[in-house]
C-alpha distance (Angstrom), angle and dihedral (degrees) to the residues before:
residue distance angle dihedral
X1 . . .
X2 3.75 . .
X3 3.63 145.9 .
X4 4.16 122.2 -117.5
X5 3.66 105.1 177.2
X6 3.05 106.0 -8.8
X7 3.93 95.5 -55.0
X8 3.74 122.3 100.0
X9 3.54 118.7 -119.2
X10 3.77 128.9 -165.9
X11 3.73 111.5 -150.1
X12 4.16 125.5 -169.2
X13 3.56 129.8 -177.9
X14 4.20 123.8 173.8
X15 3.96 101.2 -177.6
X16 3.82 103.3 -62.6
X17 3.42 101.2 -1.2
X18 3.92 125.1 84.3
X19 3.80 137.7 -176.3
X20 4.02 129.1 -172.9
X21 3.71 130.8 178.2
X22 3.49 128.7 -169.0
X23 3.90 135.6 153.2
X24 3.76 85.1 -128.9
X25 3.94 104.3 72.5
X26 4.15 86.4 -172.7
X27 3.43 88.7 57.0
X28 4.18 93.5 53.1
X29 3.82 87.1 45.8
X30 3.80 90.9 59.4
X31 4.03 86.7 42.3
X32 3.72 88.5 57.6
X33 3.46 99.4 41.6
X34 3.69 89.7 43.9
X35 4.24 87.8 51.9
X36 3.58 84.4 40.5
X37 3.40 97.0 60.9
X38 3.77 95.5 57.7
X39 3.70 95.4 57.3
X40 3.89 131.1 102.8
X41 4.17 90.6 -160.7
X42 3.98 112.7 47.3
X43 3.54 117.7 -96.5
X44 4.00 116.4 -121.7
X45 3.76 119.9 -149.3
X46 3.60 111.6 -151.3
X47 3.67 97.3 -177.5
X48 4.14 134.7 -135.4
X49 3.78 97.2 9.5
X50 3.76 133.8 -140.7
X51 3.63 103.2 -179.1
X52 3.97 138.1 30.5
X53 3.49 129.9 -177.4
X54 3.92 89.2 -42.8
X55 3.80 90.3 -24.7
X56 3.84 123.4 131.5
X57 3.53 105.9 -163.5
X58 4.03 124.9 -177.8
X59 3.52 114.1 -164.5
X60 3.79 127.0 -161.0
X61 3.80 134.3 158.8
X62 3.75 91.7 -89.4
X63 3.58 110.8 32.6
X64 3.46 144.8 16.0
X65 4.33 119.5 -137.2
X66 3.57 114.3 -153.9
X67 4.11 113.4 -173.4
X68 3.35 139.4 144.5
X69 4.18 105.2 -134.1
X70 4.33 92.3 131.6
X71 3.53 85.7 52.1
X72 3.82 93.5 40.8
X73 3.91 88.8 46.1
X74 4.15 93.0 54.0
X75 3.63 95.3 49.7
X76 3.99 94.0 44.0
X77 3.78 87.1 46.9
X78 4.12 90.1 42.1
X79 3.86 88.9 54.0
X80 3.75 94.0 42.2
X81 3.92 91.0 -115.6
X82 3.50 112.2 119.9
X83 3.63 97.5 96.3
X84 3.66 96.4 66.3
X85 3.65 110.9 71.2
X86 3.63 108.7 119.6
X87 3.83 118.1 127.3
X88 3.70 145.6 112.1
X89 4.00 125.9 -116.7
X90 3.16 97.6 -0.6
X91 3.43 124.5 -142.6
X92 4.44 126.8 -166.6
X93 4.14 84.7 -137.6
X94 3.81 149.8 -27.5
X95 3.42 110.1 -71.5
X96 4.23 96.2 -176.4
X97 3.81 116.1 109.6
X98 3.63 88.6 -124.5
X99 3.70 90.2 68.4
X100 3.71 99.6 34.5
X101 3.69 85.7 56.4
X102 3.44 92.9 62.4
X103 3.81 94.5 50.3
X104 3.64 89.3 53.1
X105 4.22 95.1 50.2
X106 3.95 99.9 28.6
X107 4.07 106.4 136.6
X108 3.73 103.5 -112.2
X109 3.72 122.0 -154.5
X110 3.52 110.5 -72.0
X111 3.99 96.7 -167.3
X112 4.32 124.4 52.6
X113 4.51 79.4 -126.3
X114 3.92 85.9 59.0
X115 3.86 98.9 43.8
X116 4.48 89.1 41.3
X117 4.11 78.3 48.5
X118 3.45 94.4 52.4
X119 3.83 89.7 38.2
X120 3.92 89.1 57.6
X121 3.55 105.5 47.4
X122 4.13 95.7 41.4
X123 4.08 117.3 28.1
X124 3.59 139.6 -94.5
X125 3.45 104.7 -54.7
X126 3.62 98.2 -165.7
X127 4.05 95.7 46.0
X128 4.14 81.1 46.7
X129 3.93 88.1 56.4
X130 3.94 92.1 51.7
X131 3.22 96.8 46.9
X132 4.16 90.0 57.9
X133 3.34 92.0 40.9
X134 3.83 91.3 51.4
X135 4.02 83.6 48.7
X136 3.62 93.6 56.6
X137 3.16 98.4 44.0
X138 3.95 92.1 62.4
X139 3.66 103.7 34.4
X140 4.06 118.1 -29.3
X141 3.88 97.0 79.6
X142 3.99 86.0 147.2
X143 4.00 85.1 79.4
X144 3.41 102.4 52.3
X145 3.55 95.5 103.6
X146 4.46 87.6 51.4
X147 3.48 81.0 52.0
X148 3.89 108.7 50.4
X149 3.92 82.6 43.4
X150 3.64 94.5 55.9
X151 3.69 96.7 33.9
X152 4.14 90.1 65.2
X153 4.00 88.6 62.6
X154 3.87 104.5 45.7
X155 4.10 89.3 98.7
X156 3.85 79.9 58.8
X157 3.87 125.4 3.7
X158 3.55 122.5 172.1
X159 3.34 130.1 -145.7
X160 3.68 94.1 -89.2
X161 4.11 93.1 58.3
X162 4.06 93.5 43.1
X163 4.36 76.0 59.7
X164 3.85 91.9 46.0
X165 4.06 97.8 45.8
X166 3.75 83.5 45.8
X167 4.19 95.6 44.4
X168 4.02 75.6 49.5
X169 4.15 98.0 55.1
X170 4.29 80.1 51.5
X171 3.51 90.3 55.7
X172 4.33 94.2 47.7
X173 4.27 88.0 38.8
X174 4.33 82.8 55.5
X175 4.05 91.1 41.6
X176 4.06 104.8 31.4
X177 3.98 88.7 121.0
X178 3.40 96.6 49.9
X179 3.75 113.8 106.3
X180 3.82 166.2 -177.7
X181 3.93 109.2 -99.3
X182 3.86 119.9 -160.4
C-alpha cells in the first residue's frame, strides 16, 4: 500500500501478473502506463477484476473482498468433499490440551506399507497441507495456527492428523466466503 497524490493505492504483482486499486482511476492509468513502460512484452489491462491467480475479488465503492471460495470450491470438489458441510460454530481445530495432546503423541506409521496405507484410504496429506496453506495465505489467516500444527506432521501423520486436516477442509467448505475487507 502506498499513497500517489494523495490517494492510496494498493498495488500486487505475482511474477507476471499485476493488480492495482485506487479510488483515483487517473492515477492507476499512470501506474499502468508507468509498469507498462518497463516491459519487453506489452502489458494488457483487463480492467475491474474478479479473479487473480486463485483470487475472488468483489469490488464496490467502499470496500474491496478478497476470498478464495472458486478455489475453495475446486479443491472440495477435487477431494470429493463438498457435500459434507453441515455443522454449527464452526471452529478450523480443537484448541483444548486434551486434544492437542493427542496430536503431539498419536502413533505414526512405523513402516513405508502403513504410511502408503494410510495414504490410500485418506488423501495426500502433504498436497492437503499446501492447499491450506495456499488458503491462508490469500484470505483464511484465522487457520494459520490449524495449519502450522498440521504442517509439522505431513513427513508422518497419523491417523489422528489425516482426521484433523480433514475436520479443517469442513471448517474452510462452511467459511469459503468469508473474507479480507480493504
Amino acid at each position: 500500500q502506498k499513497t500517489v497524490n494523495g490517494e492510496k493505492v494498493l498495488f500486487l504483482r505475482q511474477v507476471d501478473n499485476f493488480a492495482a486499486a485506487c479510488r483515483d482511476t487517473a492515477i492507476l492509468d499512470a501506474i499502468i502506463k508507468q509498469v507498462g513502460a518497463q516491459l519487453q512484452v506489452p502489458l494488457n489491462d483487463l480492467g475491474t477484476l474478479s479473479k487473480f491467480n486463485g483470487l475472488d475479488i468483489l469490488q464496490t465503492r467502499d470496500y474491496i473482498k478478497i476470498y478464495c471460495e472458486s478455489f475453495l470450491d475446486k479443491v472440495l470438489k477435487q477431494h470429493g468433499w463438498e457435500e459434507d458441510t453441515k455443522q454449527h460454530n464452526p471452529i478450523p481445530m480443537r484448541n483444548d490440551t486434551t486434544y492437542q495432546a493427542q496430536l503431539e503423541s498419536a502413533t505414526l506409521p512405523s513402516t513405508p506399507e502403513e504410511q502408503k496405507q494410510l495414504h490410500d484410504e485418506n488423501f495426500n496429506y502433504r498436497q492437503a497441507i499446501g492447499e491450506a496453506i495456499y488458503a491462508m495465505t490469500i484470505a483464511c489467516p484465522n487457520i494459520a495456527f490449524a495449519v502450522i500444527k498440521l504442517s509439522q506432521y505431513s513427513a508422518n501423520p497419523a491417523k489422528i492428523h489425516y482426521q484433523a486436516v480433514r475436520h479443517l477442509f469442513k471448517f474452510l467448505a462452511l467459511t469459503k466466503s468469508r473474507a479480507v475487507y480493504y
